[in-house]
C-alpha positions in Angstrom: 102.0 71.5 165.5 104.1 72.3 162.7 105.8 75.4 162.1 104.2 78.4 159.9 106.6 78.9 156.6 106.9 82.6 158.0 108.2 81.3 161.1 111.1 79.3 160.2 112.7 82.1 158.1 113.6 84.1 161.3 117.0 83.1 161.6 117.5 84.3 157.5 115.8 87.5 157.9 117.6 90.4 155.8 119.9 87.9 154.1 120.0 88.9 150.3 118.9 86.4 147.6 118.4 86.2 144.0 115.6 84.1 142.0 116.6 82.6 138.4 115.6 80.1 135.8 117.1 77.7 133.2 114.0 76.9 130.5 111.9 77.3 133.5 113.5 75.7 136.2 113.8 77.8 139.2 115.1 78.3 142.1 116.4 80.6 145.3 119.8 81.4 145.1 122.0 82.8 147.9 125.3 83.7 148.0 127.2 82.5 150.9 131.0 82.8 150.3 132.2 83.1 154.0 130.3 79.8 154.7 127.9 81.1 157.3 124.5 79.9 156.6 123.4 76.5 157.8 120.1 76.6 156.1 117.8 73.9 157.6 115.5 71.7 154.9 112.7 73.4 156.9 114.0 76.5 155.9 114.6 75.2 152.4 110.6 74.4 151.8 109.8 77.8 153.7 111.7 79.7 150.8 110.4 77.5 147.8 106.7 77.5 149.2 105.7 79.8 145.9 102.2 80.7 148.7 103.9 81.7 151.6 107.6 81.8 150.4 109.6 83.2 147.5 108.7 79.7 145.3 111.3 77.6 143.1 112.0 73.9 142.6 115.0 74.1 144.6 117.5 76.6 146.5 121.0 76.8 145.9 123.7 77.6 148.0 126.9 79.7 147.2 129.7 78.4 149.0 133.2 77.9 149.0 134.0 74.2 148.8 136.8 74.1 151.5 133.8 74.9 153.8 131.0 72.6 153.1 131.2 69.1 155.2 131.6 66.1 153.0 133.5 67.8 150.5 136.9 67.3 151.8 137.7 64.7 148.9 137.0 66.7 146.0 138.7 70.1 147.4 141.6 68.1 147.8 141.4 66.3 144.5 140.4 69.4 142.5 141.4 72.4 144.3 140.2 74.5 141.2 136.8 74.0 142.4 136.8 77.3 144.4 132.9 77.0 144.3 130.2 74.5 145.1 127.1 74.4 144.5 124.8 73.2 147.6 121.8 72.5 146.0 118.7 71.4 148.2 115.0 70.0 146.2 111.9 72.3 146.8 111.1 69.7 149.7 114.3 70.4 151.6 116.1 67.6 150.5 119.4 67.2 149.2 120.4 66.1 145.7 123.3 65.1 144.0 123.2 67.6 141.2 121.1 69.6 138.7 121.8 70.1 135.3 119.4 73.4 134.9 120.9 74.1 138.1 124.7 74.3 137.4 123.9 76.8 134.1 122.0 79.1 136.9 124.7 78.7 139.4 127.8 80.0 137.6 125.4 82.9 136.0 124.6 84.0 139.7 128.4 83.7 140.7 129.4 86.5 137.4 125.9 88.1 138.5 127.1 88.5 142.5 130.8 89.3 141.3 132.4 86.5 142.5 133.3 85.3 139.2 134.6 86.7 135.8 134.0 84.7 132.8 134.2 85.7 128.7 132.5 83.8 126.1 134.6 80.1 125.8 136.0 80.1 129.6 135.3 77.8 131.9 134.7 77.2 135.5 135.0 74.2 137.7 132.5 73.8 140.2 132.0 71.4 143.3 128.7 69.3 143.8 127.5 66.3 145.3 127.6 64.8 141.8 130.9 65.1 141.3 133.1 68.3 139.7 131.4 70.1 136.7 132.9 72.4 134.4 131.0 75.0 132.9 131.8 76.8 129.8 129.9 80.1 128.4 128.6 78.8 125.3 126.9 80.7 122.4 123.1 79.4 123.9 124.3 80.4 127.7 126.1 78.0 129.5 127.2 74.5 128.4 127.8 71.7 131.0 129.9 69.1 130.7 127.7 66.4 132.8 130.5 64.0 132.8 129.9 60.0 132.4 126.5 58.3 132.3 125.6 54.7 133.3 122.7 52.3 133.3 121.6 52.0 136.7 120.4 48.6 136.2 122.9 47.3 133.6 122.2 43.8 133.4 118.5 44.4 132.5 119.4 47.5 130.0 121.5 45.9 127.8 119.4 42.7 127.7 116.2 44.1 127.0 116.9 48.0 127.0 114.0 48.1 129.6 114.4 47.9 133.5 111.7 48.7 135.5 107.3 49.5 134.8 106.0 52.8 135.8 102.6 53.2 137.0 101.4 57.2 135.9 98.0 58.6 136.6 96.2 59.9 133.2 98.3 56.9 131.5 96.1 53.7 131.2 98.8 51.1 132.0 101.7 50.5 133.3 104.4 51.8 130.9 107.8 50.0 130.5 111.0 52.5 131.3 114.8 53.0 131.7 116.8 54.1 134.3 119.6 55.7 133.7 122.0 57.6 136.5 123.6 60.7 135.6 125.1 61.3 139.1 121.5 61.4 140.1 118.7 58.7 139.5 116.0 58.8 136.8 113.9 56.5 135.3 112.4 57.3 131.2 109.5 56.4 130.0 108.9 56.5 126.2 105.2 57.7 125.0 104.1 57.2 121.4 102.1 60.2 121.1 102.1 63.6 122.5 98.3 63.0 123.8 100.0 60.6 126.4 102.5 63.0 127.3 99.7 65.6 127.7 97.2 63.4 129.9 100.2 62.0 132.2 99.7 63.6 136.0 102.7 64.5 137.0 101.8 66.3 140.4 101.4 62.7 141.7 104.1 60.7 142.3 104.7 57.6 139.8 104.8 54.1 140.8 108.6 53.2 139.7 108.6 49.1 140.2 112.1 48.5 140.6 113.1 51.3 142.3 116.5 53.3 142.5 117.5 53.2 146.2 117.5 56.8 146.6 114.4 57.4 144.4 114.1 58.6 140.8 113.4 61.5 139.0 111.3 60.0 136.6 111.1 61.7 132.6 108.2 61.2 130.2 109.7 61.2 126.4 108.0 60.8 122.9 110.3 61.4 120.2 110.0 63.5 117.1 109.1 62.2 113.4 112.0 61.5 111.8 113.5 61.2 115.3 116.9 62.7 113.3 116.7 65.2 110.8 120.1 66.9 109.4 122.0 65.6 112.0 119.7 67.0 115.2 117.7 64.2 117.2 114.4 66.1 118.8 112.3 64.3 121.2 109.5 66.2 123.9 110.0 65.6 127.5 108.3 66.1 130.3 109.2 65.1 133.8 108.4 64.3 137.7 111.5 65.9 139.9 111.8 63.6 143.0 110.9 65.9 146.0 109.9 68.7 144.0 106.9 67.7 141.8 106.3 68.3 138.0 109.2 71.1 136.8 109.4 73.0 133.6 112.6 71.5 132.8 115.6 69.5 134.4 118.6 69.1 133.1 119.7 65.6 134.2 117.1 64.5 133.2 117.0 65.8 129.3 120.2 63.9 129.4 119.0 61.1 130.7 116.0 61.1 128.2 118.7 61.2 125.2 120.4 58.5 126.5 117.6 55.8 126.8 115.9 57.3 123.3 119.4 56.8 121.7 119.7 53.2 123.4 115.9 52.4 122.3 117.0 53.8 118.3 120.0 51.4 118.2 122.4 53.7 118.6 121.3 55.9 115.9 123.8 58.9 115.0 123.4 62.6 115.8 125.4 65.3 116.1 123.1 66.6 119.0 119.9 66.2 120.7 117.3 69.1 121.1 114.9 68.0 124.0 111.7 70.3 123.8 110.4 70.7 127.9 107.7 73.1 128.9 109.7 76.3 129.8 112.0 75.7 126.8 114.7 74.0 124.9 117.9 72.0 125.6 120.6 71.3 123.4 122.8 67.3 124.7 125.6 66.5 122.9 128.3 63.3 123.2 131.9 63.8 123.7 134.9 61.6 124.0 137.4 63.7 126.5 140.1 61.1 126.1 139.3 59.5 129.9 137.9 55.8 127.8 134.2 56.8 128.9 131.2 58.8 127.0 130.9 62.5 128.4 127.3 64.3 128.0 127.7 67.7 127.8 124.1 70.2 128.3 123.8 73.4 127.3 121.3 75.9 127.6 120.0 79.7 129.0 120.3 80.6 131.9 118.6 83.7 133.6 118.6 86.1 137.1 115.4 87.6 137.3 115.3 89.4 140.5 117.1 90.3 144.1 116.0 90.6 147.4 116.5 90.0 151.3 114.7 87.4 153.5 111.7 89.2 155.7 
């Protein structure tokens, strides 16, 4: 017999929490700086049930990246990384990184006082993607996501397609991208916003090949002119892996960019503005001198309440 939501929360009663958003992605957030919490994935889906829990599309973790196992490489490499942000899907399990996620982070650190930042600063932060620095931008926080790649490169630059996606509402099979950003999706491109509409996205899609660790997989149709003075718009929506259909994700606006640029022939924009259900996203290229292409996200970031557990 399974345990009741209720029931696996007894060992986080009375610990305090916070619940933001970024365009709509949410998620628990507790603030663990002396590293005591060893929150379960059980525990995880108990506090983003939104019936019997607190509800978000993940929880993240405040804690200091000396203490969290795994992490030894990167504290040692980047001891600036004071913070790291343990982030866990809806479904308990663990992901690499999340682009929403990172904005929300760093705005609960100022929020809990553990952090001081003024507009233009930055912050380096730990995750299982890699470091991230944050800087307060003028839309809320900007991310610089660091180096994309094409998980399947030998397919992507021969025919800038990779795998076929099988979608419920969607008639056929549709051809797609995958594109890792530290974690995995797959894009699909839509011609008409009636697709993107029908697509059922509380189902998970067929992905045929597969990433290894699964795929977050983003449904895009782009705008008409795709580029107009100098800002590419295209609508997204998307599938989180382990979560279910979100309002936005972060990663995977980035990720969208990427294969809609790829698919345009490289066409030239200053930035990308990717219209999701809870919002908009700004992406933007950047050359930081390393011989790769940086993707930097930027968006709002809000807290919208505080509690404790029980």
């Amino acid at each position: 017999m399974s345990t009741h939501p209720v029931d696996a929360l007894t060992t986080l009663l009375a610990v305090p929490f916070a619940k933001g958003h970024g365009t709509g992605n949410d998620f628990v957030l507790i603030a663990d700086p002396a590293g005591e919490y060893a929150i379960s994935a059980e525990q995880v889906a108990a506090l983003c049930d939104r019936h019997h829990g607190i509800g978000g599309d993940g929880l993240i973790r405040a804690v200091r990246t000396r203490d969290v196992d795994g992490a030894e490489e990167l504290h040692t490499a980047h001891p600036e990384a004071e913070w790291f942000m343990d982030y866990r899907n809806g479904d308990g399990s663990i992901a690499e990184m999340c682009g929403n996620g990172v904005r929300v982070f760093v705005h609960f650190l100022i929020d809990q006082g553990l952090v001081a930042l003024d507009a233009g600063e930055s912050l380096a932060i730990g995750t299982r993607g890699g470091l991230k620095r944050v800087t307060v931008s003028e839309n809320g926080y900007a991310v610089d996501m660091g180096a994309w790649r094409f998980t399947f490169p030998d397919q992507a630059e021969e025919r800038a397609l990779d795998s076929l996606v099988e979608t419920p509402g969607i008639d056929a099979a549709r051809p797609a991208l995958s594109v890792d950003m530290g974690n995995p999706h797959t894009v699909v491109a839509l011609q008409q916003r009636q697709e993107l509409a029908a697509a059922e996205l509380h189902t998970v899609p067929t992905v045929d090949p597969k990433p290894g660790n699964g795929t977050n997989v983003e449904y895009v149709v782009p705008a008409e002119p795709l580029v107009e003075d100098g800002i590419g718009r295209i609508a997204m929506r998307v599938h989180e892996r382990g979560v279910g259909e979100t309002r936005s994700c972060g990663t995977g606006a980035c990720a969208a960019v990427i294969a809609t640029r790829h698919w345009a022939g490289g066409v030239a924009a200053d930035a990308w503005d990717v219209e999701v259900p809870g919002g908009v996203v700004r992406v933007r290229f950047s050359d930081r001198g390393d011989g790769v292409e940086h993707v930097e996200l930027s968006g709002p970031a809000e807290i919208v309440a505080h509690g404790r557990i029980g």
